[in-house]
C-alpha positions in Angstrom: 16.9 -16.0 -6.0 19.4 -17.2 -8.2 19.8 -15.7 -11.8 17.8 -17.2 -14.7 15.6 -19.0 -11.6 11.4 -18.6 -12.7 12.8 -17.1 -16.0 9.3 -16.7 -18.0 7.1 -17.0 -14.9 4.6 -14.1 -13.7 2.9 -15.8 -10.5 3.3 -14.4 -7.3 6.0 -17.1 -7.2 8.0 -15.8 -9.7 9.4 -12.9 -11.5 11.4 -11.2 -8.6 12.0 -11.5 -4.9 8.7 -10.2 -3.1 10.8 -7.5 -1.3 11.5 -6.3 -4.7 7.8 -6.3 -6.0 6.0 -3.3 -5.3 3.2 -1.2 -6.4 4.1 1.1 -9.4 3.9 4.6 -7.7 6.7 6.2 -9.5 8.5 5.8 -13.0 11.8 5.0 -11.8 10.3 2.4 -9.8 9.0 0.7 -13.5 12.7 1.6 -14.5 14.3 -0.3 -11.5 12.0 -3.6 -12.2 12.5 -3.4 -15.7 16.7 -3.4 -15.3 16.6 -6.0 -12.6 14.6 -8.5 -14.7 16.6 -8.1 -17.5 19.7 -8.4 -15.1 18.6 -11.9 -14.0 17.4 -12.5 -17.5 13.6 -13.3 -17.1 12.3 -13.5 -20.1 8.7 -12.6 -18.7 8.0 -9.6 -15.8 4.4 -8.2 -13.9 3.9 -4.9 -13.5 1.4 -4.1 -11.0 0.2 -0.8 -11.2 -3.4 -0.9 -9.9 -6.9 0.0 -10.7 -7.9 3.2 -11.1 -8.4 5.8 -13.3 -5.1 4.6 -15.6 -2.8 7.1 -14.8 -0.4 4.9 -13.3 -1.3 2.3 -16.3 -0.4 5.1 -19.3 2.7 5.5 -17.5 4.1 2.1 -17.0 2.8 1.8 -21.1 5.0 4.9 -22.2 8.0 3.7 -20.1 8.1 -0.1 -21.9 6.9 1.3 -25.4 10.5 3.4 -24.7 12.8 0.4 -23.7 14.8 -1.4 -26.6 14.9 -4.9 -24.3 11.4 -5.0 -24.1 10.0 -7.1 -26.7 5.8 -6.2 -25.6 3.6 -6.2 -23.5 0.2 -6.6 -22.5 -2.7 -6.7 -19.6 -2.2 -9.7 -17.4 -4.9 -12.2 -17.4 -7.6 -12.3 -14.9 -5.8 -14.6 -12.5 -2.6 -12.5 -12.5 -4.2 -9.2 -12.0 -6.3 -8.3 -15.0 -6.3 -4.7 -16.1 -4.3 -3.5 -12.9 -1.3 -5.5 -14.3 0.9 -5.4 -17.2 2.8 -8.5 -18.7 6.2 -7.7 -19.9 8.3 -10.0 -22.3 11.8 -9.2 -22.2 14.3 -9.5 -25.2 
């Protein structure tokens, strides 16, 4: 994928390179996505971090309320993972 190509998208078409998608099971992981997406300027990323108990959710929340490039972010809609994903917008 060239950089700047599905700048803004979320699908499963978008964002990043599938080998680079992943379940969030780590914070450096988060960290990793977040610094890629802003290296091939997306302006939009998707977290997935699962359904569960929110563990995983609080910290994915902690790490992007931390990061000056990321301008918010919220629960993906129901077609993009609902309340098991996260929508970031990048700066």
């Amino acid at each position: 994928m060239e950089p700047g190509e599905g700048r803004g998208r979320y699908s499963d078409h978008g964002c990043l390179p599938p080998a680079r998608r992943a379940t969030v099971r780590r914070g450096a992981a988060v960290e990793e996505y977040l610094l890629e997406g802003r290296r091939l300027r997306f302006k939009a990323l998707r977290v997935i971090h699962g359904r569960g108990i929110g563990v995983q959710r609080e910290t994915v929340r902690r790490i992007l309320g931390a990061r000056n490039f990321v301008a918010g972010f919220r629960d993906a809609p129901g077609e993009a993972g609902g309340w098991g994903a996260i929508i970031v917008t990048l700066r």
